[in-house]
VEXMI-136964 format. One record per residue (C-alpha): residue in one letter; z, y, x. Coordinates in steps of 0.001 Angstrom, whole numbers, padded with zeros to 6 digits, always signed. Each point is the difference from the previous one (the first is absolute). Last residue first. Layout:
<pts>
AZYX/...
</pts>
This chain:
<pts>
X-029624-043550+150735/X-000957+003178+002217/X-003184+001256-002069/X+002166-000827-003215/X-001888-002123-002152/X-002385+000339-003070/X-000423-001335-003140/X+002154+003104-001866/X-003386+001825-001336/X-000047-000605-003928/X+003702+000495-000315/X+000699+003124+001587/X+000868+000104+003801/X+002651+001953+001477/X-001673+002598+002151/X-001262+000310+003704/X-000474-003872-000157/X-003913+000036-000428/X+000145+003367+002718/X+000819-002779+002966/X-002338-002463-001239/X-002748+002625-000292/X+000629+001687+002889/X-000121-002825+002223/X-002895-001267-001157/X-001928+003710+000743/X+000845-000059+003199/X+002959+001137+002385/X+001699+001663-003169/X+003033+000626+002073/X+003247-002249-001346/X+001221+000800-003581/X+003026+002425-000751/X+002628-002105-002241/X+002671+002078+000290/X+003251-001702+000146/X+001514+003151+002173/X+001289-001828+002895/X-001605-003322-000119/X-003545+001635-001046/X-000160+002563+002514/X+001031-002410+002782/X-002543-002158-001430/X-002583+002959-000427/X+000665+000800+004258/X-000582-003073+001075/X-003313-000682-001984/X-001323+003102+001258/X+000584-000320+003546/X-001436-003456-000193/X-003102+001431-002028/X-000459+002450+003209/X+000685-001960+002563/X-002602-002863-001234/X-002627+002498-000074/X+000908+001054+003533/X-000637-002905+000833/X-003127-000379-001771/X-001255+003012+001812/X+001031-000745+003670/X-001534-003141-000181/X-003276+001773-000713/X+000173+002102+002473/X+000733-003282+002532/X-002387-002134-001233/X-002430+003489-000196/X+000721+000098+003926/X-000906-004018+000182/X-003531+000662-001243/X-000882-001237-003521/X-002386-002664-000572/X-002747-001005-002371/X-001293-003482+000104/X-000581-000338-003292/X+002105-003187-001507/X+002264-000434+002951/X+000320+003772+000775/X+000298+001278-003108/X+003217-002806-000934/X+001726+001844+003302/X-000576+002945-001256/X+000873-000992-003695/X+003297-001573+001281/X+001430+003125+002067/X-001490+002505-002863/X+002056-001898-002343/X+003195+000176+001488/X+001621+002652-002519/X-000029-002754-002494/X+003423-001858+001362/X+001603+003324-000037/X-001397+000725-003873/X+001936-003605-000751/X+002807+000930+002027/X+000460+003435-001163/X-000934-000911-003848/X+002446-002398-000345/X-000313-004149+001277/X+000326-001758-003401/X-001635+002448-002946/X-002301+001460+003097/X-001075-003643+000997/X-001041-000386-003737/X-001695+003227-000444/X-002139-000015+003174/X-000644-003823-001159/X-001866+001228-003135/X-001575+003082+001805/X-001741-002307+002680/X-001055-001992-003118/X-002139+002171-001846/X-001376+002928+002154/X-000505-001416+003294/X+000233-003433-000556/X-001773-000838-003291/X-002715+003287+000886/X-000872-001621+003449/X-000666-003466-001892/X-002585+001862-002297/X-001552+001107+002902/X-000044-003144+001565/X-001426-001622-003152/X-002580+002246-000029/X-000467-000605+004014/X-000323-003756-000933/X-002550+000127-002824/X-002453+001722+001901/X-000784+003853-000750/X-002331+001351-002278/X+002289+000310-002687/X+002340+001793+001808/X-003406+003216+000245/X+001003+000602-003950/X+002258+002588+001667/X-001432+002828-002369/X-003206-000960+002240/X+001823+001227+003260/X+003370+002024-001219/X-000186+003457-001270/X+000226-000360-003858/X+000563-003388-000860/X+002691-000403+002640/X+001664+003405-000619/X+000799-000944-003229/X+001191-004127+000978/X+002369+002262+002822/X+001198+002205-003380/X+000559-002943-001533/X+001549-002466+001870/X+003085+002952+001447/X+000815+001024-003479/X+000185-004126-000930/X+001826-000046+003244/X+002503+002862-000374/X+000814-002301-003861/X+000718-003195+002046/X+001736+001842+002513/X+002603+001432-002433/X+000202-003690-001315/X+001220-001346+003060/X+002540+002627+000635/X+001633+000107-003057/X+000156+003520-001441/X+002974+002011+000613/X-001203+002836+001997/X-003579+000042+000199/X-001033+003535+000561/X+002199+001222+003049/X-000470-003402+001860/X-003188-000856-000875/X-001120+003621+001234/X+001570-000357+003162/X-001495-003432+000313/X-003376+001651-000414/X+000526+002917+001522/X+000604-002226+003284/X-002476-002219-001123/X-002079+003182+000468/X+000659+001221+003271/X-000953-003598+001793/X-003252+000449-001843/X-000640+003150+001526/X+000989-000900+003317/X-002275-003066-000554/X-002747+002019-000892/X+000510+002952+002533/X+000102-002772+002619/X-003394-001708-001319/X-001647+003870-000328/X+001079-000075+003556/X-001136-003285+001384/X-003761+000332-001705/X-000359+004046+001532/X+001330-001155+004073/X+003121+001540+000998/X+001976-003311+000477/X-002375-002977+000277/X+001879-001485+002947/X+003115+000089-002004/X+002919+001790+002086/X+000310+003057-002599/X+000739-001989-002715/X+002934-002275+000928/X+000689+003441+001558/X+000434+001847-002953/X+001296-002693-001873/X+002785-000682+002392/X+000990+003705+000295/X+000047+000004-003571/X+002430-003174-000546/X+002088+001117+003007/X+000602+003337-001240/X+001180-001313-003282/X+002187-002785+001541/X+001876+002796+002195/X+000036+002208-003394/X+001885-003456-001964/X+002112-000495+003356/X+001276+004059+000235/X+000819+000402-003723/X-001703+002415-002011/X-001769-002955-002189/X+002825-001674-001079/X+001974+002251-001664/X-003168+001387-000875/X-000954-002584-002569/X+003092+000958-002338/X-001998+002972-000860/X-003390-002347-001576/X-003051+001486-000271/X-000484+002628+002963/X+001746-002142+002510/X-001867-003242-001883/X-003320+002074+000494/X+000522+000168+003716/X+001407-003414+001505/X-002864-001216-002435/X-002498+002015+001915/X+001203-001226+003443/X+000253-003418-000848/X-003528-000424-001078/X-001068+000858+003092/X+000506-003162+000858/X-003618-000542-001605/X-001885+000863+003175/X+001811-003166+001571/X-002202-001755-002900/X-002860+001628+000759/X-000016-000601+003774/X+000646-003660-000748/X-002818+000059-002878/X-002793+001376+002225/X-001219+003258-001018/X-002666+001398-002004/X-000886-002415-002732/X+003587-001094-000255/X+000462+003870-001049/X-001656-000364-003006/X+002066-002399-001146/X+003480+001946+000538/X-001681+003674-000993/X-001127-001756-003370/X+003325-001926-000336/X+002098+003491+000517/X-002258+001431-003071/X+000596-002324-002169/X+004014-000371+001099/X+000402+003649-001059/X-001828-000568-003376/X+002453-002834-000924/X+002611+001582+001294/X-000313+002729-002281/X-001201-002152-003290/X+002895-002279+000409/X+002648+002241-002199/X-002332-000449-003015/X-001068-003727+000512/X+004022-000962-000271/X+001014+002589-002244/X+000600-002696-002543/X+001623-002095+002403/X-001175-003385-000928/X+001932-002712-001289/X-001485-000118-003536/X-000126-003651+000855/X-004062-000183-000545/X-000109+002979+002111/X+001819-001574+002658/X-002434-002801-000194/X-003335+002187-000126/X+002150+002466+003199/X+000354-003610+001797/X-003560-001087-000633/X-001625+003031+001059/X+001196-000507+003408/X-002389-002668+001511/X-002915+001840-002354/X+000966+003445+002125/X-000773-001921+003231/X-003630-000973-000723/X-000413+003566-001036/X+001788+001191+003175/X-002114-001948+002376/X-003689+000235-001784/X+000875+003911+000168/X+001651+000311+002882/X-003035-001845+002113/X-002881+001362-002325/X+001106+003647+001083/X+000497-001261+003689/X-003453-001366+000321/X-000614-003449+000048/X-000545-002498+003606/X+000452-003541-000844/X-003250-001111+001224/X+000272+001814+003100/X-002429+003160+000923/X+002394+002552-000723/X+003748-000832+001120/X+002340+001374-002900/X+000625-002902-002158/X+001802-002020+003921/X+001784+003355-000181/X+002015-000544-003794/X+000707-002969+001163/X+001153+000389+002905/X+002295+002592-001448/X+001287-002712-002633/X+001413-002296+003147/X+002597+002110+000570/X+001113+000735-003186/X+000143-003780-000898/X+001782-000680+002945/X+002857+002690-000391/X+000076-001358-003242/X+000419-003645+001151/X+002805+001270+002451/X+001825+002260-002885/X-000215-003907-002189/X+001152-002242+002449/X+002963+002581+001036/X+001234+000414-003452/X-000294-003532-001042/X+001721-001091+002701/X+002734+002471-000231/X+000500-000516-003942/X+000086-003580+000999/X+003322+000714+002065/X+001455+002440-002335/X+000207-003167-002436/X+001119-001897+002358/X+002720+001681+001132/X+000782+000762-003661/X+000202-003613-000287/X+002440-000422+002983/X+002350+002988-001166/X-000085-001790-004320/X+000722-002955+001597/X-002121-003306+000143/X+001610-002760-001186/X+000481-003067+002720/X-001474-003239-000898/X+002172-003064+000874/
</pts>
């Protein structure tokens, strides 16, 4: 005789998929984002038949990346589900996360792309800021003992992640650190900025419009400073066009997609956890595919960085549920990335009709 599922067993399996899909999809971002700094260096070596110059790299990459989104914003459109201040109240971050791609690219021209990418924990530190100054409820978390310990650790671990190259010192390997500092800095601004301007827009169609923003301005500066108005792709084989274009589907198309998804069933502390050990797997990725390699003291420095990365958003995400279970505010978690802060501000305020498609960050 069959036996009926119960409403406790099918719950059980409903949370139980949610899991799976969660954790497949945070580990095939973390993947995607890994592997898109490779590609973004294996453009930058001159001599090579795929090398381009930075300018035609963003723009050929962004453009190709803002015709995977248009169709979302053309359907939403269609549905009159848009927010109609959706392209006003993107214009900020949009501009913000221009300018942090330009310092980002460029700097894979500098620097190798595990030493960039521990570079970019510095991130943390300028979030951990702007949210203080931004958001009051913030600093509950902020001034306490763990969150600072975490903070210390994440700049003392960038400093000497750093510090310990072989190239430190040298003109190339500090405009690349400056670069990637940079860069770091402004996704911080740039999810700060989502997450102050964006409040109640869905998530996925707030970065559909920061794209479009993003596309053009990177397709601009393309024609105007980039080699032969970046008309040089066209001279390249077939294959590293299509690798290019492949770069933009993960990096900026899909890698976002599943960032959403394992965010909706994992949270935004687990899922931005999970992402905080990207420097680990692009190091490790540089070495196979270029051979670079970072000595065992920036292993260590840059160890100490993501972990205190981790400390700080699991600080954070304590403290808001205590907040939120004793006072039913509904303070979001630290806007680790810019992601984050969009899902988090999307549900910041009831929804109105045309923008209710999306889930809770911890459903």
């Amino acid at each position: 005789m069959n036996q009926q599922s119960t409403p406790a067993s099918r719950t059980s399996e409903s949370e139980g998929k949610a899991l799976f899909i969660g954790l497949a999809t945070v580990v095939l971002t973390l993947v995607g984002w890994s592997v898109t700094p490779l590609f973004i260096k294996h453009f930058s070596e001159p001599g090579t038949v795929g090398y381009i110059d930075f300018w035609t790299s963003n723009g050929w990459r962004y453009g190709f990346s803002a015709l995977l989104w248009a169709p979302l914003l053309i359907v939403g459109f269609l549905r009159k589900k848009l927010p109609p201040r959706l392209f006003v109240a993107a214009i900020i971050p949009g501009a913000i996360n221009s300018i942090s791609q330009i310092a980002f690219t460029n700097a894979h021209y500098k620097i190798d792309p595990g030493l960039l990418t521990f570079g970019l924990r510095a991130q943390m530190v300028v979030v951990a800021i702007g949210a203080a100054i931004m958001f009051p409820l913030e600093r509950m978390a902020i001034r306490k003992p763990s969150f600072l310990a975490g903070l210390a650790l994440v700049i003392l671990g960038t400093a000497g992640t750093i510090a310990f190259d072989e190239g430190f010192g040298s003109q190339s390997n500090t405009v690349g650190v400056l670069l990637a500092l940079g860069a770091g800095a402004g996704f911080a601004c740039y999810a700060l900025a989502v997450r102050k301007c964006m409040v109640g827009i869905n998530s996925m169609y707030a970065f559909a419009a920061i794209s479009q923003y993003t596309a053009g301005s990177m397709i601009v500066l393309m024609l105007i400073f980039g080699e032969r108005s970046g008309a040089m792709v066209f001279k390249m084989p077939q294959t590293q066009v299509m690798w290019l274009l492949v770069s933009s589907v993960i990096g900026i198309g899909a890698g976002h997609v599943l960032y959403y998804i394992s965010i909706a069933r994992l949270g935004v502390a687990v899922s931005a956890g999970v992402i905080q050990l990207q420097p680990f797997v692009v190091a490790i990725l540089s070495y196979i595919w270029f051979g670079d390699v970072l000595k065992w003291n920036q292993w260590v420095a840059g160890g100490m960085a993501v972990t205190g990365a981790v400390t700080m958003l699991a600080v954070q995400h304590v403290t808001m549920q205590k907040l939120k279970r004793s006072s039913r505010d509904q303070s979001g978690e630290l806007p680790v990335d810019h992601v984050a802060a969009s899902v988090e501000c999307e549900n910041d305020q009831p929804h109105s009709g045309h923008v209710n498609s999306g889930r809770p960050a911890n459903e």
